[in-house]
C-alpha positions as CSV (number, residue, x, y, z in Angstrom):
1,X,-11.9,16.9,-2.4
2,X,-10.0,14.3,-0.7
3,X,-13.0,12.0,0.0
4,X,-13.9,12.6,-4.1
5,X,-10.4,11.1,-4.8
6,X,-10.8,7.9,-2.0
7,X,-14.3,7.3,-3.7
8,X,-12.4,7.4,-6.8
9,X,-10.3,5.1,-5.9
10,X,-12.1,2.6,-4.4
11,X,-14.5,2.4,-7.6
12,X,-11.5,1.8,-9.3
13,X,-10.1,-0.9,-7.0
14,X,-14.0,-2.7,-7.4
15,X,-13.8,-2.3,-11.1
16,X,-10.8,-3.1,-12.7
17,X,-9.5,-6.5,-12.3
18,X,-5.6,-6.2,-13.3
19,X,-3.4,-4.8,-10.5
20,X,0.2,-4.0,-9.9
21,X,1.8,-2.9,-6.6
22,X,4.8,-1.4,-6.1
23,X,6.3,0.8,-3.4
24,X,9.5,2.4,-2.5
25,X,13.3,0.7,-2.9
26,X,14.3,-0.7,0.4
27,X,11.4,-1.2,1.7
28,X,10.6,-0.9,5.1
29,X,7.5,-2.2,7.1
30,X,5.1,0.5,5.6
31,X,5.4,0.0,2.2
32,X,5.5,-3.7,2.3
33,X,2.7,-3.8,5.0
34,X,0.8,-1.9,2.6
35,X,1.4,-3.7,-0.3
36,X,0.4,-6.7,1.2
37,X,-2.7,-5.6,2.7
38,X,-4.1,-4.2,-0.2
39,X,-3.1,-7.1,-2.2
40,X,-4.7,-9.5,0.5
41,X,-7.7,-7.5,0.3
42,X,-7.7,-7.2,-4.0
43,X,-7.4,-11.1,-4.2
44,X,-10.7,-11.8,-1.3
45,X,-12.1,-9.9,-4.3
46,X,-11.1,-12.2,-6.9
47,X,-8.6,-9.8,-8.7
48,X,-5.3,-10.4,-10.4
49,X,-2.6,-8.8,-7.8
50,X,0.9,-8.9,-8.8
51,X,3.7,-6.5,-6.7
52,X,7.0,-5.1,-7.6
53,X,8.9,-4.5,-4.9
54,X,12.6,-4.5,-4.2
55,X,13.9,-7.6,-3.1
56,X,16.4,-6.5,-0.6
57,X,13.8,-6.7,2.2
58,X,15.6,-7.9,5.5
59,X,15.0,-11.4,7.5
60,X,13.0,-9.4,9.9
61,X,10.2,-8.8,7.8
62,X,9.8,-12.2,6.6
63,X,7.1,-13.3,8.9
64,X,4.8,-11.0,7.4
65,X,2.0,-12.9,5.4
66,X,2.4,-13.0,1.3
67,X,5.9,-12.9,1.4
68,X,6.5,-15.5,-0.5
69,X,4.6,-14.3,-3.4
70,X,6.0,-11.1,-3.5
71,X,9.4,-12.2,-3.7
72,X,8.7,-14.6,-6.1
73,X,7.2,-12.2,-8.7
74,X,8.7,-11.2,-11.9
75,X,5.8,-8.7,-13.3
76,X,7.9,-7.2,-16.1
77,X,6.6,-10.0,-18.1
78,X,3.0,-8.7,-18.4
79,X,0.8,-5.0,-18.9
80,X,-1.7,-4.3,-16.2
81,X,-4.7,-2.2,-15.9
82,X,-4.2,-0.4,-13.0
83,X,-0.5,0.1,-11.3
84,X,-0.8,1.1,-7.5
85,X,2.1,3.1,-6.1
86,X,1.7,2.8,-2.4
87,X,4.5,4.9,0.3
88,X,6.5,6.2,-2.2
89,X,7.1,10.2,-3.2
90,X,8.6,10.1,-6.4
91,X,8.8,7.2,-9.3
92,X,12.9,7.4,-9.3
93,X,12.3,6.3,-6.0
94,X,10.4,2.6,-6.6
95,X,12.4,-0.4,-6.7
96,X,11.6,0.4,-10.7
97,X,10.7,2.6,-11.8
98,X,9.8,1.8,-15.1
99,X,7.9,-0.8,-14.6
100,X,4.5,1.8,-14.0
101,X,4.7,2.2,-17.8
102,X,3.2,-1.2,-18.2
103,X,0.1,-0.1,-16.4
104,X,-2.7,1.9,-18.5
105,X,-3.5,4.2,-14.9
106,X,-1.8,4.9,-12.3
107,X,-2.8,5.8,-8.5
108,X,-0.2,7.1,-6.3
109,X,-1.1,6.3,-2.4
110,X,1.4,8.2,-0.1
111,X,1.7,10.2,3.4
112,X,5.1,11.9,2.3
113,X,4.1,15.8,1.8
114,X,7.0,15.7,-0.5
115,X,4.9,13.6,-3.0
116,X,5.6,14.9,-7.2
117,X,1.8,13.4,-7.8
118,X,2.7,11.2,-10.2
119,X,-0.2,9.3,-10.7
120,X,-3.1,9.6,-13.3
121,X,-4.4,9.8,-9.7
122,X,-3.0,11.0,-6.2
123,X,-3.9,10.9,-2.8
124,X,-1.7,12.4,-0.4
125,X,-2.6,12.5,3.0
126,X,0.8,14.0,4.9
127,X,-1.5,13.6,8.3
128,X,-1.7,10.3,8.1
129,X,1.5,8.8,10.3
130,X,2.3,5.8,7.5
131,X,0.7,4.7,4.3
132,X,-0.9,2.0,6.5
133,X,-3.3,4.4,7.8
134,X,-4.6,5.5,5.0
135,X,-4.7,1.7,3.4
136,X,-6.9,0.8,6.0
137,X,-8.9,3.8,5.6
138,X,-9.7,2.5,2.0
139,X,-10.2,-1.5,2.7
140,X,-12.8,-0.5,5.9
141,X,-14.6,2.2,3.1
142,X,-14.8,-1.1,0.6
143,X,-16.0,-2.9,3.6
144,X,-13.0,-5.6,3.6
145,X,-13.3,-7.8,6.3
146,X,-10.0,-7.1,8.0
147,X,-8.4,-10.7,8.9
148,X,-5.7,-11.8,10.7
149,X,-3.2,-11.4,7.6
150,X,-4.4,-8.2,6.4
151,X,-4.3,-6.8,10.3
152,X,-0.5,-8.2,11.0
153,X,0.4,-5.9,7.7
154,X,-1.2,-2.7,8.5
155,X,0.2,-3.5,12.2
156,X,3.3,-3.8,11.1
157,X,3.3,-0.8,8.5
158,X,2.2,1.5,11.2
159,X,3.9,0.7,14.3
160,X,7.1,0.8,12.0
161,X,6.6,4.7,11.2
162,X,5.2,5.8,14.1
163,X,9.0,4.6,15.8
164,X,6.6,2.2,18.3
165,X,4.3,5.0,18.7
166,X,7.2,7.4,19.7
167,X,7.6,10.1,17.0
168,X,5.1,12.8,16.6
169,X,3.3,11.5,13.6
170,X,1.5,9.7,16.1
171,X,-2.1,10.4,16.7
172,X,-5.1,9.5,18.8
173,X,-6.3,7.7,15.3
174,X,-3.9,6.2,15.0
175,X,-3.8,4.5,18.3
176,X,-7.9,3.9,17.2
177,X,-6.7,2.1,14.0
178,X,-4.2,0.0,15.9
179,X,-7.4,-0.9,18.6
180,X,-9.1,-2.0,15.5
181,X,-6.2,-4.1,14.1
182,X,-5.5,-5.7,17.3
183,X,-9.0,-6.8,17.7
């Protein structure tokens, strides 16, 4: 069942063209990482990427790549075809939640087991130790080369909920994903 909804997914994220991201109000280095990886990745395939995220993001995350642009967006102005929902449990939660009624379909990405399965489609994988995990699970099944920008985000998006590797999410994959990354 779950590798039905990835494949879904994925055909989705090759197909349609129009994408919004959006994750979680204060976002922390798993949402953002997240977002930015899989809006690297949507843009190497020539797709429209625009993100909504809350723009109360600290100093400390500014060294991550695609900042800029991510600040810098105002997608209110515009409809999209697919609106991805990435770290993020419930829509009162995103930095708007409104703005997922300008999308025709929505997929909801998260690790939370408290997720309400918002989305037209949901995966939920509460084993995964940040959203990052299971973003990179998806760009290495659409065979995205992982460069230097896309690796720093995932990095960053699951050595942030992991607590440096210290809380118990932590797993021997995840340690495999980060030897991957760091490569």
């Amino acid at each position: 069942m779950k590798t039905e909804i990835l494949d879904q997914i994925i055909n989705i994220l090759q197909e349609k063209d129009d994408f919004l991201i959006t994750s979680h109000l204060s976002p922390d280095g798993d949402s953002l990482g997240s977002t930015i990886a899989l809006g690297i990745a949507l843009k190497k395939l020539n797709k429209k990427v625009a993100y909504c995220i809350d723009h109360s993001v600290g100093e400390k995350f500014m060294f991550l790549p695609e900042m800029e642009n991510l600040l810098r967006n105002n997608p209110e102005d515009h409809s999209y075809e697919i609106g991805v929902s990435l770290d993020c449990s419930d829509t009162s939660h995103l930095s708007n939640g409104d703005i997922l009624k300008k999308c025709k379909y929505i997929i909801n990405i998260d690790h939370h087991i408290n997720n309400k399965n918002f989305g037209d489609l949901n995966y939920i994988d509460p084993t995964a130790s940040a959203t990052g995990e299971i973003t990179y699970d998806i760009l290495k099944r659409m065979g995205i080369k992982l460069d230097k920008d896309i690796a720093i985000a995932l990095y960053t998006a699951i050595v942030t909920d992991t607590g440096n590797f210290k809380y118990s999410n932590t797993s021997p994959r995840t340690h495999l994903i980060i030897s991957e990354l760091l490569k």
